[in-house]
C-alpha positions in Angstrom: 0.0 0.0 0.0 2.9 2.7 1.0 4.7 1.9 -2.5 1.5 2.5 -4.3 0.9 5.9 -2.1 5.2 6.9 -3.0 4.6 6.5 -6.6 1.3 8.6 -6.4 2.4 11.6 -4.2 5.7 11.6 -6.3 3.8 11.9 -9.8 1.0 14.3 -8.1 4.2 16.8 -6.5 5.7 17.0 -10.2 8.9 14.5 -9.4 10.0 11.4 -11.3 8.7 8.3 -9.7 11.2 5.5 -8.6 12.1 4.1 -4.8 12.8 6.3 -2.2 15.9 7.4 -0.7 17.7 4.2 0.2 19.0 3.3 3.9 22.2 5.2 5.1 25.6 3.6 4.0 26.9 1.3 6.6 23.6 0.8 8.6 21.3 -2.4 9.2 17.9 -2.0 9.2 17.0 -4.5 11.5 13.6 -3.9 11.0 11.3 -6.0 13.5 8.9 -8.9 11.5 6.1 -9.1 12.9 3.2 -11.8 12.9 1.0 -10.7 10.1 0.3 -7.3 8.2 -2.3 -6.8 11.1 -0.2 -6.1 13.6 2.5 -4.0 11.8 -0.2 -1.7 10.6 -0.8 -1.1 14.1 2.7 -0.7 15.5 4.3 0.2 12.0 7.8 -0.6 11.1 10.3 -0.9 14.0 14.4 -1.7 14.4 15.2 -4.4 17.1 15.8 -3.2 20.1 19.8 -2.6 20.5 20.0 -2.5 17.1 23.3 -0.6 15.8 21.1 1.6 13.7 19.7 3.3 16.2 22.3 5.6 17.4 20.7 6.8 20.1 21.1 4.4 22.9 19.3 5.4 26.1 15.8 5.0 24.0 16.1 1.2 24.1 17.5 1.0 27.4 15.2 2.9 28.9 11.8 1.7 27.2 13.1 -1.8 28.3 14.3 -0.9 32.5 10.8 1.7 33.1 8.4 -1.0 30.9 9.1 -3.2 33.3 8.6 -1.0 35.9 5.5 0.7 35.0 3.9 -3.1 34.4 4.7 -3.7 37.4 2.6 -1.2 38.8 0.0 -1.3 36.3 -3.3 -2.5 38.6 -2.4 1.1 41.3 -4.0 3.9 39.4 -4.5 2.2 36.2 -6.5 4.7 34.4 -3.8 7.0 34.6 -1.1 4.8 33.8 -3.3 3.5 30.5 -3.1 7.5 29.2 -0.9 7.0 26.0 -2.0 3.6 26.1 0.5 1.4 27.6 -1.2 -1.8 26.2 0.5 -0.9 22.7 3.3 0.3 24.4 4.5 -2.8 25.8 2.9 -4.8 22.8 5.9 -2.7 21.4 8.3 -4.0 24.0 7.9 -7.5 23.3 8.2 -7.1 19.6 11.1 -5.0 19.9 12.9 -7.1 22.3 11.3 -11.2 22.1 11.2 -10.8 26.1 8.0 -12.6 26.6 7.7 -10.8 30.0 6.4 -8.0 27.6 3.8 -10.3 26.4 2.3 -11.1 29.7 2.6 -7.9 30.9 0.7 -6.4 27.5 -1.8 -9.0 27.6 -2.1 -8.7 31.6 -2.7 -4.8 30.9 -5.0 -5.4 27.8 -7.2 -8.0 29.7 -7.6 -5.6 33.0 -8.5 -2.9 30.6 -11.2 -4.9 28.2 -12.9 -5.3 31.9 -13.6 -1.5 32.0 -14.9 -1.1 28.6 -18.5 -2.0 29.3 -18.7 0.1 32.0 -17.2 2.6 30.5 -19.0 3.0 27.2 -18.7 6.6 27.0 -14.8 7.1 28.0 -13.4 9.7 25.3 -11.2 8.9 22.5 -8.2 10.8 24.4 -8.0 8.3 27.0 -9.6 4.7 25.7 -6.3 3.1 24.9 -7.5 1.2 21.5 -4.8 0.2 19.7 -3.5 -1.7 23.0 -7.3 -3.3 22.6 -7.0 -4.0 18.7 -3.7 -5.4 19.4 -5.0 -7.9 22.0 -7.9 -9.0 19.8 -5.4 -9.9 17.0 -3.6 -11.8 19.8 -6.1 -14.5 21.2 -9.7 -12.2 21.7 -11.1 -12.1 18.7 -14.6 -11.3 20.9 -13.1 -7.6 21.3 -13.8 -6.8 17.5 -17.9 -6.3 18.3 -17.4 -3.6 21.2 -14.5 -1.9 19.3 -15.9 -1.9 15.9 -19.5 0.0 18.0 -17.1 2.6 19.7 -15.4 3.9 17.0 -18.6 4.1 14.8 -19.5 6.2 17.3 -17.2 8.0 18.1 -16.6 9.0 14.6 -19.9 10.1 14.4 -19.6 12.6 17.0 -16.1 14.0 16.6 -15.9 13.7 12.9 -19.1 12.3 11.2 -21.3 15.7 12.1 -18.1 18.2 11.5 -17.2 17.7 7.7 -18.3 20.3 6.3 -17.3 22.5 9.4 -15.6 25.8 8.8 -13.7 25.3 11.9 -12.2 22.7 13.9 -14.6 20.7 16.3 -13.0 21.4 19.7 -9.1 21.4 18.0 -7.3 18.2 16.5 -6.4 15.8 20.2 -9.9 13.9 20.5 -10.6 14.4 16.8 -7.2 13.2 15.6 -7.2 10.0 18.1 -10.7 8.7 16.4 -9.1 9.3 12.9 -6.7 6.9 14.2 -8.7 3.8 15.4 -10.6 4.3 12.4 -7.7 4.1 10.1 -6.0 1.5 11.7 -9.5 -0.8 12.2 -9.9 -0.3 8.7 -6.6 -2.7 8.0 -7.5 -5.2 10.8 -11.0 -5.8 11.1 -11.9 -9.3 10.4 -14.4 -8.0 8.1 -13.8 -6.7 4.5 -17.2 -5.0 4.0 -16.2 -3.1 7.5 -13.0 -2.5 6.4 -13.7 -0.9 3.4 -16.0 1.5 5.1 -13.6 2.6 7.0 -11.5 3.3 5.1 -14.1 5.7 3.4 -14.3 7.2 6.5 -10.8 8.1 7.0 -10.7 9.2 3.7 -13.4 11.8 4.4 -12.4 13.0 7.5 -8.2 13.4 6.5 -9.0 14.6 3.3 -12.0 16.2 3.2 -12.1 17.6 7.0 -8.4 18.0 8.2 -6.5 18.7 4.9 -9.0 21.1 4.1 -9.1 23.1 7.3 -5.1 23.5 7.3 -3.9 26.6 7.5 -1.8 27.8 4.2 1.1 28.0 6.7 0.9 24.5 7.1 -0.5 25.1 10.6 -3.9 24.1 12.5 -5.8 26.2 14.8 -8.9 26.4 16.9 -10.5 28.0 19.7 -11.4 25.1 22.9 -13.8 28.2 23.6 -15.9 31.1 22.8 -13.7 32.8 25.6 -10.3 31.4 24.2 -8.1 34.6 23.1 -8.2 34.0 19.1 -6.9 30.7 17.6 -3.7 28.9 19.0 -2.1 25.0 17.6 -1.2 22.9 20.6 2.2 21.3 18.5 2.0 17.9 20.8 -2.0 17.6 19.9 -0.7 17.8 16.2 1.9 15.6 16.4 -1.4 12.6 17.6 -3.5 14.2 14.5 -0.4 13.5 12.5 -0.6 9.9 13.5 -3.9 9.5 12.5 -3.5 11.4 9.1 -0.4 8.8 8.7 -2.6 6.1 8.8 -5.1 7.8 6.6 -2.6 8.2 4.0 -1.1 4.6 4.4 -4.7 3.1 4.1 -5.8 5.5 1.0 -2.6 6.7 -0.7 -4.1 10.1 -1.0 -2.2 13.2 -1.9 -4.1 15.7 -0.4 -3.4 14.1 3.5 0.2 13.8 2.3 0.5 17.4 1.1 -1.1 18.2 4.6 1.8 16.0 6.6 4.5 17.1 4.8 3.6 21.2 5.4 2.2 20.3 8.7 6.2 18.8 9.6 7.4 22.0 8.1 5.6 24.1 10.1 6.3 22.6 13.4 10.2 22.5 12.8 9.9 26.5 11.6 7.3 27.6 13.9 6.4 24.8 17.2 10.3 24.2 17.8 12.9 25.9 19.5 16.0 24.6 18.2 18.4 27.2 19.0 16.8 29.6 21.7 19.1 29.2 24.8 17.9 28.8 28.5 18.8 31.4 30.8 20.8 31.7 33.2 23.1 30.4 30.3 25.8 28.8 33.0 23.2 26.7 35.4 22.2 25.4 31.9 25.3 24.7 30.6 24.9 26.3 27.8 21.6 24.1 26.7 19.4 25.5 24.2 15.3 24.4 24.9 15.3 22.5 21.7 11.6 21.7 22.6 8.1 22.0 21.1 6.5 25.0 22.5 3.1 24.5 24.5 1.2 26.7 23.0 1.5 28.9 19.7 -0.4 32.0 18.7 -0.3 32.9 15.4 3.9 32.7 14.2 4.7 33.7 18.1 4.5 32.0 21.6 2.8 34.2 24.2 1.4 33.6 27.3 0.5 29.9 29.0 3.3 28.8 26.8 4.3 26.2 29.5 6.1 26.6 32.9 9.5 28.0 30.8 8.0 31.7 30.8 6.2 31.1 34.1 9.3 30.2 36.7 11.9 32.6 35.6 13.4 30.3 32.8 15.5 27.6 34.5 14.9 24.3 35.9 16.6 21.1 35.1 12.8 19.5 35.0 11.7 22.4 32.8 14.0 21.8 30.3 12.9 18.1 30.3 9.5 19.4 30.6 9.7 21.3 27.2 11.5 18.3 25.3 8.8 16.2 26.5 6.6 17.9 24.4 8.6 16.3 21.2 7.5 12.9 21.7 4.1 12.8 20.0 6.0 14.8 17.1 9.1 12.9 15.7 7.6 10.2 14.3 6.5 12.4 11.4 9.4 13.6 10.5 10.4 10.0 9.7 7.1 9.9 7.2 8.0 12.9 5.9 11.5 11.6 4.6 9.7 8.3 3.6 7.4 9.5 1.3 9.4 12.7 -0.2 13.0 11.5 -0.2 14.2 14.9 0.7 16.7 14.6 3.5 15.8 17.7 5.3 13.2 15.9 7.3 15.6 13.5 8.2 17.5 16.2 9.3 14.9 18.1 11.3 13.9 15.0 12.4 17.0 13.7 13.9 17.6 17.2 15.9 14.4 16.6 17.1 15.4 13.0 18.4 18.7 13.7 19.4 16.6 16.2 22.0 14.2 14.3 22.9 16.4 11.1 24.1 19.9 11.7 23.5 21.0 11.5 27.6 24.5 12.7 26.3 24.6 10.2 23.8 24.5 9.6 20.3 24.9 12.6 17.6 23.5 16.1 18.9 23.0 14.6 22.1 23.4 17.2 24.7 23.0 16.5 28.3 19.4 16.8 29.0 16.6 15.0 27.7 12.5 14.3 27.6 10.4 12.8 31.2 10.5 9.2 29.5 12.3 7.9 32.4 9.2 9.4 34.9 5.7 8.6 35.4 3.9 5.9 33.7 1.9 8.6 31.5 5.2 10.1 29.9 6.9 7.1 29.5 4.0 6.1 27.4 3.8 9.3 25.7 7.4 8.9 24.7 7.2 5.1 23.4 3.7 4.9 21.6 5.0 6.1 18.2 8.6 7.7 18.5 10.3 4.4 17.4 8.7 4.5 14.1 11.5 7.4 13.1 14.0 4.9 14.0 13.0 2.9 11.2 11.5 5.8 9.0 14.9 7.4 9.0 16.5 4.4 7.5 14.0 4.3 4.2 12.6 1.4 6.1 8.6 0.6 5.4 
């Protein structure tokens, strides 16, 4: 499907068609095989963990010594430690590594969660932890499909379905963005080919027809949560999960309008949601470190107030600084997609910086010495691992 979707964008931008960029001289793909099409559409393509392409070290060894951890702890608090759905999360673990602790723990997680979901019809997109579901109905639970197939008909209904033809964005891109992605992704692992070619008209509507339409020439998205909101603001880390979704879209359909719309969307967020270079002040208790972070907030081309806690504490704090590159991890992914699908190496280039940022720890290249919250609470640690490892492989040419 992505080969067909390459040779289409490429004709469609006005460049000749052929494969994309190959992998980088000297590196091993290592690319992670998974049991069938179903569940790599889910988790897309992935190196090993430990793998030699992957220069940046402390994202293995850290997704491997806090998964344990945070399964561990799963049962205390579990609704919060589901946000960012750790079910897929640690799906991603045991593919990743073969350690079939990962296995029990995902299924463990997935099973205690599947208990919830009839109670809980009405839990919101942001927080209902589906692909972890999906995932554990591919693995043994194939009685999941009814329930999951009825909330995201749903759903899409009422945060898509009604707002088509909007002139605005239907409470901004997070809850929206999230049911765009079940519905791509159930619409290349249903069971059922009639139900999977609906969805796929679905997504196809709403990326294409909602989304891509209501981008901003800049290559930006913005809406008001409220009459009262102070004119239109883009949220970069709520883009980064609508970029997900539009991936999927665009994986699913091939179409060249959601491409278009990733490909200025990454721009945008490099040139406008990122602060690569500004430094943190007092320049000596930070070293020297730039914030090399996704700002909060963004009004218009500038950052103004409730841009995060980096205006509001004076401008220095180890855990600020972390704070701000946290806000990278829903984001990266997409600069990977980018390079896949255009072959231009800037976006490989943005998209390393970005990394590098993000979970460099002082190692691997542009590693400095600070570095996202993955290593803290169960909700950032999923944050950081649902769909950041997809650059790993992305970066590579891998598909």
């Amino acid at each position: 499907m992505l080969a067909g979707a390459l040779m289409t964008l490429r004709l469609a931008l006005g460049g000749l068609p052929g494969a994309p960029s190959p992998p980088l001289p000297g590196t091993s793909l290592d690319t992670v095989a998974f049991p069938s099409a179903e569940v790599a559409a889910i988790l897309g393509p992935q190196l090993a963990s430990g793998s030699r392409a992957n220069p940046w070290p402390f994202f293995d060894e850290n997704a491997i010594a806090m998964g344990l951890v945070h399964g561990a702890q799963f049962e205390a608090n579990a609704g919060d430690r589901m946000y960012y759905d750790q079910g897929l999360v640690q799906y991603l673990n045991y593919y990743r590594t073969g350690d079939v602790r990962f296995l029990e723990i995902a299924r463990r997680i997935t099973d205690y969660w599947a208990k919830r979901m009839p109670s809980d019809a009405g839990i919101p997109p942001r927080s209902v932890a589906l692909g972890g579901l999906m995932l554990r109905a591919l693995d043994g639970r194939p009685e999941l499909w009814p329930w999951i197939e009825k909330w995201v008909g749903r759903h899409y209904n009422s945060w898509l379905g009604r707002s088509l033809s909007s002139p605005n964005l239907h409470y901004g891109v997070r809850d929206g963005g999230y049911t765009l992605l079940y519905t791509a992704w159930l619409a290349q692992v249903h069971p059922d080919s009639a139900v999977r070619a609906d969805l796929r008209h679905k997504a196809l509507r709403a990326g294409r027809d909602y989304y891509a339409r209501l981008q901003r020439e800049d290559g930006s998205w913005r809406w008001k949560d409220s009459e009262g909101t102070p004119g239109f603001f883009m949220q970069p880390f709520m883009v980064g999960l609508l970029l997900e979704a539009l991936i999927e879209t665009h994986e699913v359909t091939g179409d060249t309008a959601v491409a278009r719309a990733i490909l200025k969307s990454v721009e945008n967020l490099y040139t406008v949601g990122y602060r690569k270079d500004e430094p943190v002040q007092p320049a000596d208790k930070a070293k020297g470190a730039a914030w090399r972070g996704m700002w909060y907030f963004v009004y218009g081309d500038q950052c103004q107030s409730g841009c995060g806690n980096t205006r509001l504490n004076g401008g220095w704090d180890t855990n600020t600084i972390r704070s701000v590159r946290q806000m990278n991890a829903t984001v990266v992914h997409a600069f990977g997609y980018a390079y896949v699908i255009s072959g231009e190496a800037k976006y490989r280039t943005m998209g390393d910086e970005v990394f590098a940022a993000t979970f460099g720890k002082g190692r691997g290249p542009g590693a400095d010495a600070f570095y996202s919250l993955a290593d803290f609470r169960a909700k950032e640690y999923n944050q950081s691992y649902r769909s950041a490892g997809r650059y790993l492989a992305w970066r590579l040419g891998a598909r």
